[in-house]
N, C-alpha and C positions, 0 to 999 in steps of 0.2 A: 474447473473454472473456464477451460478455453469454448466448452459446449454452454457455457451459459454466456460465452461475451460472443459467441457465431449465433443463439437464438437473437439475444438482445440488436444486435445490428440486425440482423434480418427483419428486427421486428418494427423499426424504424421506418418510418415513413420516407425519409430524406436521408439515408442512408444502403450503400447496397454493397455487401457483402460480396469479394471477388474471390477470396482466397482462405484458404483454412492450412495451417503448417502445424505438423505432428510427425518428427521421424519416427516415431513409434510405431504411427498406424499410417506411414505411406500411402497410399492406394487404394484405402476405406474411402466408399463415400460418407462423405457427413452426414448428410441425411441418415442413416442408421445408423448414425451415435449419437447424433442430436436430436432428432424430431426433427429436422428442418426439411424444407423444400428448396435446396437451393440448385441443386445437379451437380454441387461440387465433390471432387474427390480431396482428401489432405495430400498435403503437399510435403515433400522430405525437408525441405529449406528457405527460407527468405528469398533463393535465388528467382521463384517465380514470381515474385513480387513487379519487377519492371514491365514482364508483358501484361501484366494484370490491369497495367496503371492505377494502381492502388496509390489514395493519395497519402492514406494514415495505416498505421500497422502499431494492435497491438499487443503486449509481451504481458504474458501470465505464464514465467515459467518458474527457472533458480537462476540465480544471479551470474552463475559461468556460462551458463548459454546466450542471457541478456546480455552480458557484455558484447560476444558477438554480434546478438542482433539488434545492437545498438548503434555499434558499428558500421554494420552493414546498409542503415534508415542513413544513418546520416552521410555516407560516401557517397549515396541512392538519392538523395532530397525528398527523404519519405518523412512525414512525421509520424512520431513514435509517442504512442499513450503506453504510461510502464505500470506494471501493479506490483512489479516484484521488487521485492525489499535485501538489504543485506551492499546496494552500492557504499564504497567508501566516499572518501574526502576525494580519493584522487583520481576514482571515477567521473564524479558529481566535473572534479574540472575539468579532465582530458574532453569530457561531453559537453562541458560550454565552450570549447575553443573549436570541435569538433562539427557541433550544430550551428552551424553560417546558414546552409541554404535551406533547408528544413527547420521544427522545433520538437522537442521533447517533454513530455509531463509524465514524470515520474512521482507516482503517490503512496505512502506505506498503505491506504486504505483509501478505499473510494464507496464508501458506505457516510452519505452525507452528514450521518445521525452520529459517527464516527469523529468525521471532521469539525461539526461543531462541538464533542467532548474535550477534543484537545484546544479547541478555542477557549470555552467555559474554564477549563484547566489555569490555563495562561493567564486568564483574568483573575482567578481564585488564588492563584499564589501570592501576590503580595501583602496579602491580609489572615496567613496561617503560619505557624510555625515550623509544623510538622505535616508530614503528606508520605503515602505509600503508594504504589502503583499495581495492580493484578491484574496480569493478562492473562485469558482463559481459553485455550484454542483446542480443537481437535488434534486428535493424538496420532496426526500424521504430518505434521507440522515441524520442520524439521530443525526453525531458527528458535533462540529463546535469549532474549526478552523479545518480542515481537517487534517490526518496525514502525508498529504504533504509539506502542509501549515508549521506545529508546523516543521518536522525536516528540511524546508528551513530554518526559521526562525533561528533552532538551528546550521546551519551549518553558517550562515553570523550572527549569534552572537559570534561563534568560532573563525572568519575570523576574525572580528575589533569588538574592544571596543569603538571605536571612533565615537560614534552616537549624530548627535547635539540635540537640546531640542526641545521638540512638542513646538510652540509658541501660542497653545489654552491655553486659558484664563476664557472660558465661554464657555459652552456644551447649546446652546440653547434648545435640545433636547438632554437627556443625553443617552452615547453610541455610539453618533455620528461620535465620532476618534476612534469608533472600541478598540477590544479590545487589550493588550500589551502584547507581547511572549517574549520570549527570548531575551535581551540587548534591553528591552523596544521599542523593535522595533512594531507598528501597522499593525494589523493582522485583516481585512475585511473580514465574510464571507454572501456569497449570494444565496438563496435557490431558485428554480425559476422551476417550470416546463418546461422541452423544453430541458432541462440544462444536460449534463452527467457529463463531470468534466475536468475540467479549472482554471488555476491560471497564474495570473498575479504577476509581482516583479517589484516596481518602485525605482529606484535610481534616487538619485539628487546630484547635485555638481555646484558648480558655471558657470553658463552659457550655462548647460547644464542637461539633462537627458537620463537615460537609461532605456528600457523596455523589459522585459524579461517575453515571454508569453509562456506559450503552452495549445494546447487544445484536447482533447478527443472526439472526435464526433461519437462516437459509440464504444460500450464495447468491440467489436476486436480487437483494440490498446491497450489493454491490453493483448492480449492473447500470442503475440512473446514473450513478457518476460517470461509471465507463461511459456509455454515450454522450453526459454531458460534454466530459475532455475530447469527445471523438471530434463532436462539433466544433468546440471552443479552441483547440491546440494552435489553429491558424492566427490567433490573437495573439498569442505569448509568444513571442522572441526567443531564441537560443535554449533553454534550460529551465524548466522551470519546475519548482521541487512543494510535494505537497496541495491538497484542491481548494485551498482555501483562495487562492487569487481565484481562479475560473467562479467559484463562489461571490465573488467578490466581498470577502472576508479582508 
């Protein structure tokens, strides 16, 4: 993901790439790991961030290392676009008291065709009884229910309380009905080689059903948001969670 959000900034007109950070591969230059042309080598740490004068930095990684460099944007007055999923409650606040002089945008998913899924969702709840969730990722994907998955869930548990009863009775194999998020609503996740990332929303009502898909079939439908938020982060204040405001959703 970090070689496709170093082509996409490069690839911007009004954006310009200063810095690449990868402890893993220290002292490669990017350009032969990404295709770019930029003469950058990776960098071991955020710490070269301040000579860089980088105004934005952003974080596609695991969530223990995000917290650091979440940390580090906001002591720095760097703003921070996040892609990675898995913050808590008391991440989310230590990071709005945290972010004063910078801002932050942290998104489970920045695939727009994504974000208006779980919008459609949120609207489609009040008017179903029953709904399931299937997220279907590749099988190196290490969280599950995915962070897309949990805040659809949590946006159509917001929507209605009005959820009928699972009518299982006996788990032949247990796990079967998946597991339960948000307003007990059922939450299927699918690891699969082949897979990049996919969710499906099934609603039911008497006489009829709804299905609300989208899918990702290569990690560039995530990259218009990433540059959307690069540009946009300077508008939002303190914290802000999800790309449906930069959308203006």
């Amino acid at each position: 993901m970090g070689q496709e959000v170093c082509r996409a900034i490069e690839a911007a007109a009004d954006l310009t790439l200063v810095a690449a950070v990868d402890p893993h591969h220290a002292g490669t230059p990017l350009d032969a790991l990404a295709g770019t042309a930029t003469g950058l080598e990776l960098q071991e740490d955020f710490d070269v961030l301040p000579a860089t004068q980088a105004d934005v930095a952003v974080d596609f990684t695991v969530v223990e290392a995000a917290r650091e460099n979440l940390d580090y944007c906001a002591a720095n007055a760097i703003h921070a676009v996040v892609g990675t999923t898995g913050f808590t409650d008391a991440d989310l606040t230590r990071y709005r008291s945290e972010f004063s002089d910078s801002n932050c945008l942290i998104a489970p998913n920045f695939a727009i065709g994504a974000v208006l899924m779980m919008r459609f969702a949120e609207l489609a709840a009040p008017f179903f009884e029953s709904a399931e969730v299937i997220e279907l990722h590749h099988d190196a994907k290490i969280d599950a229910p995915s962070g897309t998955a949990m805040m659809t869930l949590e946006r159509m548990a917001a929507a209605s309380a009005d959820w009928g009863r699972d009518p299982t009775e006996h788990e032949v194999v247990p796990g079967s009905r998946g597991g339960k998020g948000p307003g007990d609503i059922p939450v299927h996740s699918l690891r699969l080689r082949g897979l990049v990332a996919h969710q499906e929303v099934l609603f039911g009502t008497t006489g009829q059903t709804l299905s609300i898909r989208h899918d990702s079939i290569d990690r560039t439908s995530f990259m218009p948001g990433v540059v959307l938020g690069v540009r946009r982060i300077v508008d939002f204040p303190g914290v802000t969670v999800g790309l449906d405001a930069v959308l203006g959703l």
